[in-house]
C-alpha positions as CSV (number, residue, x, y, z in Angstrom):
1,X,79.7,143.2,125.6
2,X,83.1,142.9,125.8
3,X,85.4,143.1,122.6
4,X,88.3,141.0,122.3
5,X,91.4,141.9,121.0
6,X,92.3,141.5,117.2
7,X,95.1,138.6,118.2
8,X,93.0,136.6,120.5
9,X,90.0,137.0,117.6
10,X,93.0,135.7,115.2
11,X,93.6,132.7,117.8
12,X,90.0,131.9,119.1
13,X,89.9,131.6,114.8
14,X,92.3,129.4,114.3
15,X,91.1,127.3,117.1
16,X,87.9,126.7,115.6
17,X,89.0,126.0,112.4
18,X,91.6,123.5,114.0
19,X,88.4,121.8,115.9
20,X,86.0,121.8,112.6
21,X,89.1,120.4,110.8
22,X,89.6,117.6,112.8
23,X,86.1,116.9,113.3
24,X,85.8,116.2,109.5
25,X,89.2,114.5,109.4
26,X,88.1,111.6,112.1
27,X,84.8,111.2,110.3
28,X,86.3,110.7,107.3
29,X,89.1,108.3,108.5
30,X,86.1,106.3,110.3
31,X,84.7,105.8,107.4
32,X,87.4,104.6,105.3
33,X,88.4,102.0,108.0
34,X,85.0,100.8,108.4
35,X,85.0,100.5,104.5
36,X,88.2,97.9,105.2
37,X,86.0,96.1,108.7
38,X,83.2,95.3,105.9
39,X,86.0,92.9,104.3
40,X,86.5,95.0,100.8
41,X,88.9,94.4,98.0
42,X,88.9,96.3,95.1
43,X,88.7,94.7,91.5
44,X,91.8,96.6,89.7
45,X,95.0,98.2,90.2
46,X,95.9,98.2,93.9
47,X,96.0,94.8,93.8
48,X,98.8,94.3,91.2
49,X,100.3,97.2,92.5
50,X,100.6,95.0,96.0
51,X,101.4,92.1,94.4
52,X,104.4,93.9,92.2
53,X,106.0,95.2,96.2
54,X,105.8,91.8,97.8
55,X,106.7,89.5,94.4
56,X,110.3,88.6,93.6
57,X,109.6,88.9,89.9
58,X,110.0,92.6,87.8
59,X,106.7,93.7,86.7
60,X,107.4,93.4,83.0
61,X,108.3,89.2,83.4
62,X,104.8,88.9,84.8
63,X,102.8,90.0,81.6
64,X,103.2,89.8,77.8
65,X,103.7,92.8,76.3
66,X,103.1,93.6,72.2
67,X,106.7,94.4,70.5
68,X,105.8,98.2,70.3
69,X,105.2,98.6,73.5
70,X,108.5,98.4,75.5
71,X,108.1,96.2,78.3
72,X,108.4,98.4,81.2
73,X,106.7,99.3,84.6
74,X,104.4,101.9,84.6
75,X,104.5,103.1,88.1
76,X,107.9,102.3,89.8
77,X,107.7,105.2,92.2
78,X,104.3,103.5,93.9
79,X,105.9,100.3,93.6
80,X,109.1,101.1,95.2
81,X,107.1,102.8,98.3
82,X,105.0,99.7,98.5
83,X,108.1,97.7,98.3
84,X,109.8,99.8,101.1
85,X,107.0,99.8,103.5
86,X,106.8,95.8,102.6
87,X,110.2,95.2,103.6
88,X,109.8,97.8,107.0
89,X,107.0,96.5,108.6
90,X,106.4,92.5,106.9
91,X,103.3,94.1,105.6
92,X,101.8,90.9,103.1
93,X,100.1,91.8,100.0
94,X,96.9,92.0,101.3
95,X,98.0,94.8,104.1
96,X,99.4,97.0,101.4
97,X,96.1,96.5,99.2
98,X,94.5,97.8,102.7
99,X,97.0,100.8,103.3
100,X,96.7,102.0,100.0
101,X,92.7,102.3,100.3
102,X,93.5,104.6,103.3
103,X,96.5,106.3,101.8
104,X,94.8,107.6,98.6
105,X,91.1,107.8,100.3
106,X,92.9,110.2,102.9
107,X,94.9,112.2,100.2
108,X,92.1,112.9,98.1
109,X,89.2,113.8,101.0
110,X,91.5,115.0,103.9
111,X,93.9,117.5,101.4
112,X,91.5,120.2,100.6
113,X,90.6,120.6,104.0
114,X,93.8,122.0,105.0
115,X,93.6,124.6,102.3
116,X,90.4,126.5,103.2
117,X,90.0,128.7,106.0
118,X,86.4,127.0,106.2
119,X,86.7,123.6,105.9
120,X,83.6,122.9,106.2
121,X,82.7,124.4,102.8
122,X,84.5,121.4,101.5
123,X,82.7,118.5,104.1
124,X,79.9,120.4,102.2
125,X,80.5,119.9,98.7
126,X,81.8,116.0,99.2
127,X,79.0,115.0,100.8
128,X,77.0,116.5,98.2
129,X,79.2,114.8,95.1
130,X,79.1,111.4,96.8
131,X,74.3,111.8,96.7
132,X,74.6,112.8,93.6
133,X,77.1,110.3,92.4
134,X,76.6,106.9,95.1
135,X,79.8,105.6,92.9
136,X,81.8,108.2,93.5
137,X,82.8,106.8,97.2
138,X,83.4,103.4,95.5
139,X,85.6,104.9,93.4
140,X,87.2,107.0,96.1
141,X,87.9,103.5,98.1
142,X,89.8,102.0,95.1
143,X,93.4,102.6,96.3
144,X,94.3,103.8,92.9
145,X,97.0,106.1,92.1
146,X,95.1,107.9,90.1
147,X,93.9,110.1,92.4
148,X,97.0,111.9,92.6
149,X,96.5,113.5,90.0
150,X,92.9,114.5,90.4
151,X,94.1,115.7,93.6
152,X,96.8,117.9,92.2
153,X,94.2,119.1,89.9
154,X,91.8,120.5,93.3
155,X,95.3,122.0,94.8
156,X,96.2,123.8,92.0
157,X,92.6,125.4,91.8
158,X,92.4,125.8,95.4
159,X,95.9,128.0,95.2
160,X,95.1,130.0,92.2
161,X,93.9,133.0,93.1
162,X,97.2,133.4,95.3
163,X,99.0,133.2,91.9
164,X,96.4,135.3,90.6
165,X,97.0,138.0,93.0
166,X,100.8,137.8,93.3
167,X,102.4,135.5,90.2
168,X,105.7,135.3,92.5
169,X,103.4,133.7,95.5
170,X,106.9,131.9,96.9
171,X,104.0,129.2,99.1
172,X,101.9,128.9,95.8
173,X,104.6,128.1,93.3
174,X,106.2,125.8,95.8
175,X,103.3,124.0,96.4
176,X,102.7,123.6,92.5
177,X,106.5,122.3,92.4
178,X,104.8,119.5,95.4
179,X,101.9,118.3,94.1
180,X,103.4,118.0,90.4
181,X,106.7,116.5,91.6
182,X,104.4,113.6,93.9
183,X,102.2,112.9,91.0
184,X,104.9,112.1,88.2
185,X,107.0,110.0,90.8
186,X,103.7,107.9,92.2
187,X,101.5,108.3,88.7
188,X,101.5,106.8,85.4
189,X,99.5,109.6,84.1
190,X,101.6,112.4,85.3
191,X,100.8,114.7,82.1
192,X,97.1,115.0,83.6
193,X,98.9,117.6,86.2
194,X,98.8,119.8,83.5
195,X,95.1,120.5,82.6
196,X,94.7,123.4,85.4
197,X,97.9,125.1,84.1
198,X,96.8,124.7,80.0
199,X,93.6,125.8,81.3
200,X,94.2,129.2,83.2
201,X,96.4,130.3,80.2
202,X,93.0,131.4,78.7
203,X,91.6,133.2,82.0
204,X,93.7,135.5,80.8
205,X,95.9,136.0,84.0
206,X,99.0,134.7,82.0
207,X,102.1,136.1,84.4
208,X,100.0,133.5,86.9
209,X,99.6,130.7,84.4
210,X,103.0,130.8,83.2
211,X,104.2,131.3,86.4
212,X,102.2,127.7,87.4
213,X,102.8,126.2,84.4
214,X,106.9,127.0,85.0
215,X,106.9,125.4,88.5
216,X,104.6,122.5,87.8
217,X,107.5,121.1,84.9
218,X,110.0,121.8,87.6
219,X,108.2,119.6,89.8
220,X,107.4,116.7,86.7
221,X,111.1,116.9,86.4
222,X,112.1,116.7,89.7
223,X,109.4,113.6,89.8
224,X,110.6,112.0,86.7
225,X,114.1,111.9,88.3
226,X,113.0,110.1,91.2
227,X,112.0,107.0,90.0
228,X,115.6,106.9,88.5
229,X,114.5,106.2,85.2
230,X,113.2,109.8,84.0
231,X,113.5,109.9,80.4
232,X,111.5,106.2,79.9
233,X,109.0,107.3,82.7
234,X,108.0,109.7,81.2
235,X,107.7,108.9,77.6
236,X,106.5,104.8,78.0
237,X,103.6,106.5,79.8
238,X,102.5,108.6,76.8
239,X,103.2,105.7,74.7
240,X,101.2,103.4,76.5
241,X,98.2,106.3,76.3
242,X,98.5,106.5,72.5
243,X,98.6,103.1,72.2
244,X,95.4,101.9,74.0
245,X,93.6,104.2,72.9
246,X,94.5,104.0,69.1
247,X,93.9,100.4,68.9
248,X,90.9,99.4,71.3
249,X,87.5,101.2,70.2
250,X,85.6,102.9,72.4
251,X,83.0,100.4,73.1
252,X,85.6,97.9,74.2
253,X,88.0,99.7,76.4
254,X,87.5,99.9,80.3
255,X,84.9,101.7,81.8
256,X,86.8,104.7,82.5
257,X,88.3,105.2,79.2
258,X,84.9,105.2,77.0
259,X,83.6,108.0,76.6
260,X,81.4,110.0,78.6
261,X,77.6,110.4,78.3
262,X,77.8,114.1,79.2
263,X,77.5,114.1,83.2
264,X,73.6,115.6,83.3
265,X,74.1,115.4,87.1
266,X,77.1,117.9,87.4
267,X,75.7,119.7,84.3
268,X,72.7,120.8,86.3
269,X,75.5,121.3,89.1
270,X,77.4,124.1,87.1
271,X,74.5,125.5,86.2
272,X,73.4,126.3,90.1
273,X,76.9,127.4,90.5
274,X,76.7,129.9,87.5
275,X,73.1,131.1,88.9
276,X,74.3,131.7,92.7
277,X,77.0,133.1,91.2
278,X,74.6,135.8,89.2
279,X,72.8,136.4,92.9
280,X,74.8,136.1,95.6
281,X,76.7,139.7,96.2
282,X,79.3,137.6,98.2
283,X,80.4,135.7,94.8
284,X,81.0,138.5,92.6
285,X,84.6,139.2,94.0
286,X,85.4,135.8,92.8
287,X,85.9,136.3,88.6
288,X,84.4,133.5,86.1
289,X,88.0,134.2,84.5
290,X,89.1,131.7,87.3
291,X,91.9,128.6,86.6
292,X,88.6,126.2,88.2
293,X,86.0,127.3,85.4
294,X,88.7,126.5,82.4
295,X,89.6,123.9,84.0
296,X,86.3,121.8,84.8
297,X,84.8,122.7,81.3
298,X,87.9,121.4,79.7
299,X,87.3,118.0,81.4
300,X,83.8,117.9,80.6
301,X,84.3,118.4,77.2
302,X,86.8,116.8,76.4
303,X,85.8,113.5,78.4
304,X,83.5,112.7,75.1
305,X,86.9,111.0,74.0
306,X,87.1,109.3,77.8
307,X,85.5,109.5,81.0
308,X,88.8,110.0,83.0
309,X,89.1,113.6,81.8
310,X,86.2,114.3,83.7
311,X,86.8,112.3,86.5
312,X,90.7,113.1,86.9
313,X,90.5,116.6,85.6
314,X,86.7,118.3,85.5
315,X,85.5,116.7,88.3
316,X,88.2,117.4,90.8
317,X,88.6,121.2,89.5
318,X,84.4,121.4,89.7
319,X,84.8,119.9,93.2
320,X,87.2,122.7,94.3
321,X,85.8,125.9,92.7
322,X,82.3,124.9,94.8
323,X,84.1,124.6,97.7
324,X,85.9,128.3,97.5
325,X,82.4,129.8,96.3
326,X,81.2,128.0,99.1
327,X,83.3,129.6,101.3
328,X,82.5,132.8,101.1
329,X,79.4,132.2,101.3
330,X,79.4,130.8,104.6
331,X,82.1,133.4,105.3
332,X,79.5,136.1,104.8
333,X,76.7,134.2,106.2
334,X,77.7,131.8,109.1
335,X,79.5,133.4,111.5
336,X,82.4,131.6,112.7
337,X,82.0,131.8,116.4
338,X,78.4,130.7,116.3
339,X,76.6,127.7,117.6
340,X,74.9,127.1,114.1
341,X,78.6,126.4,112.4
342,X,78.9,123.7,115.4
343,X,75.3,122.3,114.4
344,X,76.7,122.4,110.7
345,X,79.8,120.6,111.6
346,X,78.5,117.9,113.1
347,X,75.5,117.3,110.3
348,X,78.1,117.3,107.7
349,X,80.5,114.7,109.4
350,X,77.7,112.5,110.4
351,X,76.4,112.5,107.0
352,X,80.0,111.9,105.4
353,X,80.6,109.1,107.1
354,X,77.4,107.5,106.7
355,X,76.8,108.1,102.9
356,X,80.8,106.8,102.4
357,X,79.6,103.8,104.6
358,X,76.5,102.9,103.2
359,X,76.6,99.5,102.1
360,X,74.5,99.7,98.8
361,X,73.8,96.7,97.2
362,X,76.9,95.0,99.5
363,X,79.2,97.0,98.0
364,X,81.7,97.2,100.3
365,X,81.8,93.3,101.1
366,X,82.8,92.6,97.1
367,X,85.6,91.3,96.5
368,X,86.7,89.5,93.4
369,X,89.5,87.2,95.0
370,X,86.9,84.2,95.6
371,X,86.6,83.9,91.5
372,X,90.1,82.3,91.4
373,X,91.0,81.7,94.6
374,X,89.4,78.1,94.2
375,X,91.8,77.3,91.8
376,X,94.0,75.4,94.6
377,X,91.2,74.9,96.9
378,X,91.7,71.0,98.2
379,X,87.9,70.1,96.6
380,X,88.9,71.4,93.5
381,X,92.6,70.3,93.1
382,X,95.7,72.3,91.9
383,X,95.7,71.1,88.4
384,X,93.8,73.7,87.2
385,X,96.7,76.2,88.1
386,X,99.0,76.9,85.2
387,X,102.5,75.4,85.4
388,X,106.2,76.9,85.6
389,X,106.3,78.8,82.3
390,X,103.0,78.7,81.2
391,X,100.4,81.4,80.1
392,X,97.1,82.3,81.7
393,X,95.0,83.4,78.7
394,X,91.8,85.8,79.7
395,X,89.3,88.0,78.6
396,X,89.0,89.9,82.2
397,X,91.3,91.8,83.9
398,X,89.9,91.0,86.8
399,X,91.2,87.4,86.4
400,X,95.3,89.0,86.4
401,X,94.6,91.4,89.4
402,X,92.9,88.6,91.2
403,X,95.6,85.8,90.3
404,X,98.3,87.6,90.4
405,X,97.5,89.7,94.0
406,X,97.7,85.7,95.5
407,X,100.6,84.3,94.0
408,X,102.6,87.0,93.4
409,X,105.8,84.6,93.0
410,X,104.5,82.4,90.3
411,X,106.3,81.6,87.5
412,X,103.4,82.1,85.0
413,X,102.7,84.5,82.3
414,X,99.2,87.3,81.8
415,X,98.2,87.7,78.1
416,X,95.8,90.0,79.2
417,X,96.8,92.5,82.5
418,X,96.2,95.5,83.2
419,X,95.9,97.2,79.6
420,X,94.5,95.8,76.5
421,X,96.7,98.1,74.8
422,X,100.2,96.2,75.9
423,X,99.1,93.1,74.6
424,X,100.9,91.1,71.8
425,X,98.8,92.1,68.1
426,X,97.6,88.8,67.9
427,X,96.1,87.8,71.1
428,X,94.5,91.6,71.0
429,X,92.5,90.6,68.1
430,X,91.8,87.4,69.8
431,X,90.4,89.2,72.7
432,X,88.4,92.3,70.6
433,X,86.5,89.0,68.5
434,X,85.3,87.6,71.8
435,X,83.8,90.4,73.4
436,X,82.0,91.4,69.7
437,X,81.0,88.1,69.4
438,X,81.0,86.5,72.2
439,X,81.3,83.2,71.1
440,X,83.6,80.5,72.7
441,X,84.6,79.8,69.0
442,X,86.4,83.1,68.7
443,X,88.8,81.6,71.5
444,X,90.0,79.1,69.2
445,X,93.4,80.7,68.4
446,X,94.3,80.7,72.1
447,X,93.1,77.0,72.2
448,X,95.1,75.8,69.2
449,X,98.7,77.9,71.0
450,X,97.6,76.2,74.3
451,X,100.3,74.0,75.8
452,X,99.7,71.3,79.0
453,X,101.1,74.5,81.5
454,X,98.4,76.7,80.1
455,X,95.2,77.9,80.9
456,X,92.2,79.7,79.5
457,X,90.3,81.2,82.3
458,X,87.0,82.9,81.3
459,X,83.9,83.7,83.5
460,X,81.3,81.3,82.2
461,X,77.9,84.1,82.1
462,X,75.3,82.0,81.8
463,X,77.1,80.1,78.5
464,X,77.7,75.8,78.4
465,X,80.7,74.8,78.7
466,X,83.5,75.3,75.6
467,X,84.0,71.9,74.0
468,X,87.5,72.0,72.3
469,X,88.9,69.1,70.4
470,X,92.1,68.1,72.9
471,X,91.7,70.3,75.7
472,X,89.1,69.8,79.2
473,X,87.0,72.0,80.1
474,X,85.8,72.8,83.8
475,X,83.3,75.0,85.8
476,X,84.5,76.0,89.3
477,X,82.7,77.6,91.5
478,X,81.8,81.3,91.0
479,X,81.0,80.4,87.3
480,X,84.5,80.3,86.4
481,X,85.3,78.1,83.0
482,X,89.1,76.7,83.1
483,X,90.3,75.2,80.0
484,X,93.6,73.1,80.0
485,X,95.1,70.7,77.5
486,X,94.5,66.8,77.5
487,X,97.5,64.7,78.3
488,X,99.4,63.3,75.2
489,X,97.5,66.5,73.2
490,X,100.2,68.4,71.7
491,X,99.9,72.5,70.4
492,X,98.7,73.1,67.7
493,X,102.3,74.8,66.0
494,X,100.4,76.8,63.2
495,X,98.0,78.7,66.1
496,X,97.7,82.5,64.7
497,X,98.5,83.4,68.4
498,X,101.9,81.3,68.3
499,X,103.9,84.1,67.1
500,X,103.4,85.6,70.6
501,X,103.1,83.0,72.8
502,X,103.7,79.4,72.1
503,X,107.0,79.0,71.1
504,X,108.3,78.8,73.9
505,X,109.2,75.4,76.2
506,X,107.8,74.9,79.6
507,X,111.2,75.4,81.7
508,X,111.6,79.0,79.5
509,X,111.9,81.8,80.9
510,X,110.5,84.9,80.9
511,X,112.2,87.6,78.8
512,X,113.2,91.0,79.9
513,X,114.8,92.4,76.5
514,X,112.2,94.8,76.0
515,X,110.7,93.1,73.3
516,X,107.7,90.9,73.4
517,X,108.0,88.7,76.6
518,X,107.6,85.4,75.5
């Protein structure tokens, strides 16, 4: 048999890793795009992130903020990408809500790939998360910034035992400076970049720890700058943080900020990790004293406060670490050049693509415009759409992201966007009685502040329609309950809510003083 040379092994390597590469990158990409054919728009943030690039109005004019919270946008590096890309190709709102699906689907799946010299090990340990966890590719598909930063969490694990080796790693530090510097200028939540650094400090390699904790607030800084506004970027995000979380309990924040039920799944996960790492000869070389192991048990615990430590921070860093142990597993045990690694390949892409693309339930055909599209739907008639000036009162999120992602330009007003915590005190309190009571009576502050360019918009769940002295009440269709004031029926001018709100004439407009926006 004849042995080649050490170069053309080198090449013949870096071939097949090219080919495996792309193999998972095109299965991956498939199955994003076929995530888009199936018609899917997600419920949240990408859509008012859309709306904010295409709208003539600056973000804080669109919601009402509460007095301590200045009234500032929370992510004008996205936004001004959106914007630039709007202007460059006439991309519409609902284009951009499409591209960023792709854009941060791609970053997060694709970006680990090019950092292992078997990228199949991480194909591996996606397509094992996503069984495990069948919401974890719905949450992958949501076009949120977020994961930035739980990608800048995998890189930095992925790269630390370059640091670890060699603290002056001129490729690691720089790309620490990257990811860090992409994160604060896209992200709200750039503070999350640090975890991995704050984490390794106790691995006890500290020359490597400082030395990624050093570049990753050069490249916060560098970020910071970019959105041109450094100094309020930075701190309103922190602000905004403290705020939600100090005045919305637990049980009545979003999803992703209660806390977390302990994650038995990835638990049991860790645990097969430790074990194979007690076994498997190949794994001892790779120290439990390891930036991924601080990292991913500092999520998990600390996502008993909220669940986006674990999903932002443990997760990713779990994620990582099993695809370097991985690794060198299939390393010592797959040759590269073999016809079994092809076999692999191909299972693994075939069964990304169609666990991503599984449409569960109709998952991926959701889409939570059709709730208030209707509004100006020629059966129902326009009326129901709140005037120039006027303020759309809610108890769903979903009802601004929806609303405001298809008329981006109106001249209306959100009590409630995309943070409890912003709101105004008193329409907060408002808002916290309703969802513990859940009684149409606790709305009645809003109904007494409610002027003829109003409109309370609530989803009706199974409930009879609200019967309020002066107002009419509607059902569209998709069980939507619109409330308006009667004609000749003037505000009630003592409302609790009026401080905030009601004040204010029709023809008003919105204020951008960095107070409350009335």
């Amino acid at each position: 048999m004849t042995t080649l040379p050490a170069a053309a092994e080198s090449d013949l390597d870096r071939r097949l890793r090219l080919a495996v590469l792309l193999v998972l990158l095109i299965a991956l990409m498939a199955a994003v795009l076929k995530i888009i054919d199936y018609g899917f728009v997600p419920p949240d943030d990408a859509l008012r992130h859309a709306a904010t690039a295409v709208g003539d109005r600056p973000y804080h004019e669109v919601l009402l903020f509460d007095e301590a919270i200045p009234a500032e946008d929370s992510t004008p590096g996205w936004h001004a990408v959106l914007r630039t890309v709007h202007r460059a190709t006439g991309f519409d709102q609902y284009a951009l809500v499409s591209l960023s699906i792709v854009f941060f689907f791609g970053l997060f799946t694709i970006t680990p790939l090019f950092l292992l010299k078997r990228p199949e090990a991480w194909g591996i340990v996606l397509m094992l998360a996503i069984v495990a966890n069948p919401g974890m590719a719905y949450r992958l598909a949501l076009g949120r910034p977020f994961l930035l930063s739980a990608t800048a969490v995998m890189v930095l694990v992925l790269i630390w035992q370059r640091l670890a080796d060699d603290p002056r790693s001129r490729p690691a530090l720089l790309a620490c400076v990257a990811v860090a510097m992409i994160t604060t200028w896209l992200h709200s939540t750039w503070f999350l970049v640090y975890a991995a650094p704050f984490a390794a400090v106790v691995t006890g390699h500290r020359r490597a720890a400082f030395a990624m904790l050093g570049a990753v607030t050069v490249g916060v800084v560098l970020g910071a700058a970019l959105t041109l506004q450094p100094w309020s970027h930075l701190t309103y995000n922190v602000l905004h943080v403290f705020k939600t979380m100090g005045t919305t309990p637990g049980h009545l924040r979003v999803s992703e900020l209660q806390p977390s039920y302990g994650e038995a799944s990835y638990v049991v996960w860790m645990a097969i990790l430790m074990l194979g790492w007690a076994t498997l000869p190949e794994l001892r070389a790779l120290t439990l004293r390891h930036a991924g192991v601080t990292t991913a048990l500092a999520g998990w615990v600390l996502a008993f406060t909220a669940n986006r430590f674990w999903s932002d921070i443990g997760l990713p860093a779990l994620l990582a670490l099993s695809a370097l142990l991985l690794e060198r597993v299939l390393q010592a045990r797959l040759p590269a050049r073999s016809g079994t690694r092809g076999v692999v390949v191909a299972a693994v892409a075939a069964a990304l693509f169609l666990s991503i693309t599984s449409n569960l339930v109709r998952r991926w055909e959701s889409s939570p415009l059709p709730q208030v599209i209707r509004l100006a739907d020629e059966e129902v008639g326009d009326e129901w759409l709140p005037g120039d000036g006027g303020i759309v009162y809610s108890t769903e999120m979903r009802i601004f992201y929806s609303m405001y992602l298809i008329w981006p330009d109106a001249r209306w007003n959100y009590v409630l966007g995309l943070e409890q915590g912003i709101m105004p005190r008193d329409d907060l309190a408002v808002l916290h009685d309703f969802k513990e009571t859940g009684s149409w009576d606790s709305l009645q502050p809003w109904v007494d502040a409610l002027r003829p360019e109003d409109r309370i918009i609530v989803s009706a769940e199974g409930r009879d329609l609200p019967e309020w002295e002066g107002t009419i009440s509607e059902e569209l269709p998709y069980r939507v309950v619109v409330v308006r004031r009667a004609e000749g029926q003037p505000a009630e001018p003592s409302a609790p809510a009026s401080d905030a709100v009601a004040a204010d004439s029709a023809a008003a407009a919105p204020s951008a003083d960095g107070g409350t926006i009335r």
